[in-house]
C-alpha positions in Angstrom: 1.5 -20.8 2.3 4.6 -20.2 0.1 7.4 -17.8 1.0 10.2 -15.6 -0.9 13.1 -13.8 0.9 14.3 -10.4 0.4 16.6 -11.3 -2.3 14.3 -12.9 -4.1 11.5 -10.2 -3.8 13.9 -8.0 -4.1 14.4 -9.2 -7.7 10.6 -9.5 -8.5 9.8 -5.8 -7.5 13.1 -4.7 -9.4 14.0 -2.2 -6.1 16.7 -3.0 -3.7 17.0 -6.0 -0.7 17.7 -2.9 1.5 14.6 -1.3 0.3 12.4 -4.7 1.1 14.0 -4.9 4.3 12.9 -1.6 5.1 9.2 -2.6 4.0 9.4 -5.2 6.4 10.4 -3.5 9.1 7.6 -0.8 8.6 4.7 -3.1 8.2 4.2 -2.3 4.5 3.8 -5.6 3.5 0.4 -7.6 4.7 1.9 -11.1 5.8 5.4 -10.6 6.7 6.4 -12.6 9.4 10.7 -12.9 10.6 12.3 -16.1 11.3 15.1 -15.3 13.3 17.5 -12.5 11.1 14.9 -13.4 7.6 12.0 -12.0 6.7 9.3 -14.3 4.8 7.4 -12.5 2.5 4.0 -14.3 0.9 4.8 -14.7 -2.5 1.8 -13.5 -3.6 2.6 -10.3 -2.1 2.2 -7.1 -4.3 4.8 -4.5 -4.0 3.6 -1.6 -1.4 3.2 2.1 -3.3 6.2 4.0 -2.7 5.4 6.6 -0.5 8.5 8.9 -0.9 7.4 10.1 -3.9 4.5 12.7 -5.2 3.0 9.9 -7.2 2.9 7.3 -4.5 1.8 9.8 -2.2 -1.3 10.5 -4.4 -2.1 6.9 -4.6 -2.1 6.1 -1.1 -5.1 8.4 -0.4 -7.6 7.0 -3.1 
């Protein structure tokens, strides 16, 4: 299986490296696995709905 890093997903998604980190951290993204201080991200990962907002929060319960 292929990897990306944060950076690099990062710049696919268009949100933050902060942001993926986060994602990471939480579980949000099916696949994630750390290597020491980096997270590997498949990269045929999707982006995870944003929760924080209305509209994610509406698509999270269909």
């Amino acid at each position: 299986m292929e990897y990306m890093s944060c950076p690099e997903a990062a710049k696919k998604w268009e949100i933050s490296e902060r942001r993926v980190q986060k994602l990471c951290e939480e579980n949000r993204i099916p696949g994630v696995s750390k290597l020491g201080y980096m997270w590997l991200i498949p990269k045929n990962a999707k982006k995870p709905i944003d929760g924080r907002t209305k509209k994610g929060k509406g698509l999270q319960h269909e």
